[in-house]
N, C-alpha and C positions, 0 to 999 in steps of 0.2 A: 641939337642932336648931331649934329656934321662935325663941330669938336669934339664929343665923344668917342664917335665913329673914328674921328683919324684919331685920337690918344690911345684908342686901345689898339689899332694898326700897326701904331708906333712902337707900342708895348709889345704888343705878339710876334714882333718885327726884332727887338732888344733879346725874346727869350731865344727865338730862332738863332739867330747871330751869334751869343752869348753859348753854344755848346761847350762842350766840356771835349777837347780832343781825347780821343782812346788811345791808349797805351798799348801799340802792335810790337809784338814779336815780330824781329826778324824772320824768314825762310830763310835758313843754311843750308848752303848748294855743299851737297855729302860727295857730291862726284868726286873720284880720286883718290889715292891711296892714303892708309891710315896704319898709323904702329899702334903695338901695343903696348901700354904704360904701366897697367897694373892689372891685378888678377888676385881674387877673393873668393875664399868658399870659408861659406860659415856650417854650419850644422850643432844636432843638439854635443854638446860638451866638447867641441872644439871649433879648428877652424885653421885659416890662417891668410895673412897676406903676403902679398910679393909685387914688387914694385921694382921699373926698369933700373931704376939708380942701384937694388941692391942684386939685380941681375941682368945686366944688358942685352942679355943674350933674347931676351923676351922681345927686344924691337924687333928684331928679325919676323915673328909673329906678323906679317901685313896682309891686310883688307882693302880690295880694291872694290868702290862702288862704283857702277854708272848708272849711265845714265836710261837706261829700260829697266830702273827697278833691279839688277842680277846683284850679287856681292860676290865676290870672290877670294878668299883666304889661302896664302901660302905661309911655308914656313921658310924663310933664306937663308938659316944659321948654317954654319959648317959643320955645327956639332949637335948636339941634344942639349935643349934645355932645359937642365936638371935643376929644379928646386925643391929639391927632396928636405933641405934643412928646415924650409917652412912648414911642412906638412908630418901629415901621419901616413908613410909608406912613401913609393916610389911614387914621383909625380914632375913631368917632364910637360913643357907645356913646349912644343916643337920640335922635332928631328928631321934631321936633313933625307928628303929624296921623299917626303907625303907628298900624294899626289894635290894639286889645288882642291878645293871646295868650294862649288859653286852652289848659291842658295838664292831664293829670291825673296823681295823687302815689299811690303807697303807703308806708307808715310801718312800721316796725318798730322800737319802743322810739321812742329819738331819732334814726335813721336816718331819710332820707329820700330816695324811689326816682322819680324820674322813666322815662322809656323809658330816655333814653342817660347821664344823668346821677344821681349820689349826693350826699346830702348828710350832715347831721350839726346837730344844734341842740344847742346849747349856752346855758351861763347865765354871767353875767361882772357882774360890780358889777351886779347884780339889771337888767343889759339880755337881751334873749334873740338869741341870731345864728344865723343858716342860713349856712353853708357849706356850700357846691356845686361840684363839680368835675366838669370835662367834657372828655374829650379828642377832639379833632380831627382830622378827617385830611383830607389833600387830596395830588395829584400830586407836586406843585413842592417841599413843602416837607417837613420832618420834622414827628410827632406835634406839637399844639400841646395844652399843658397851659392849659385855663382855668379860673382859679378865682376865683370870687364871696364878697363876705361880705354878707347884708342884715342891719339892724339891725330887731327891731320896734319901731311907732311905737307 
């Protein structure tokens, strides 16, 4: 009875020991300033992207997060950022002399929760990016899907 007793000790001792380690995400620390890289709005029968390589003037776009939760967006450019060629009508994502905007975040994991909008942070060749998505609504037109990616600097 006592070799049974310690083999299954033994055993129940192997399965304990033997776990399987969990696979933890990271927590990316968001504190600190972020550019902007790209900028998407889709909707029904059109849409369009734009991305800082084919408009540089969009980094100027920066997002400072800290660390009570605030974010805060300015725009640096010198001039307006016009990417009216990607779009249907005028469409300027920055002009110089907007006041900042300040908003505040909750976080869950690497989720990220503004009032209207969601995000998601992420890690890629050791850069860290917030994507954010936000839908739109207005009269005239069908939902408008916008989505962001900043990069941190």
């Amino acid at each position: 009875m006592r070799k049974i007793t310690l083999l299954l000790i033994t055993i129940s001792f192997l399965f304990v020991t033997c776990k399987k380690d969990k696979k933890t995400t990271p927590f990316y620390d968001i504190t600190g300033t972020w550019s902007l890289q790209s900028w998407q709005e889709s909707y029904t029968g059109g849409g369009f992207d734009a991305t800082v390589d084919q408009y540089p003037c969009m980094a100027g776009n920066l997002t400072t997060y800290n660390a009570d939760n605030t974010a805060t967006g300015i725009y640096t450019g010198t001039s307006a950022c016009d990417v009216t060629p990607m779009g249907n009508g005028k469409v300027i994502i920055g002009e110089p002399g907007q006041p900042p905007l300040t908003n505040t975040y909750t976080r869950t994991g690497n989720n990220l929760y503004f009032e209207k909008v969601h995000g998601t942070i992420t890690s890629t060749n050791g850069k860290l990016y917030i994507t954010l998505v936000d839908t739109l609504y207005n009269l005239s037109t069908s939902p408008v899907i916008m989505t962001t990616v900043d990069v941190k600097r």
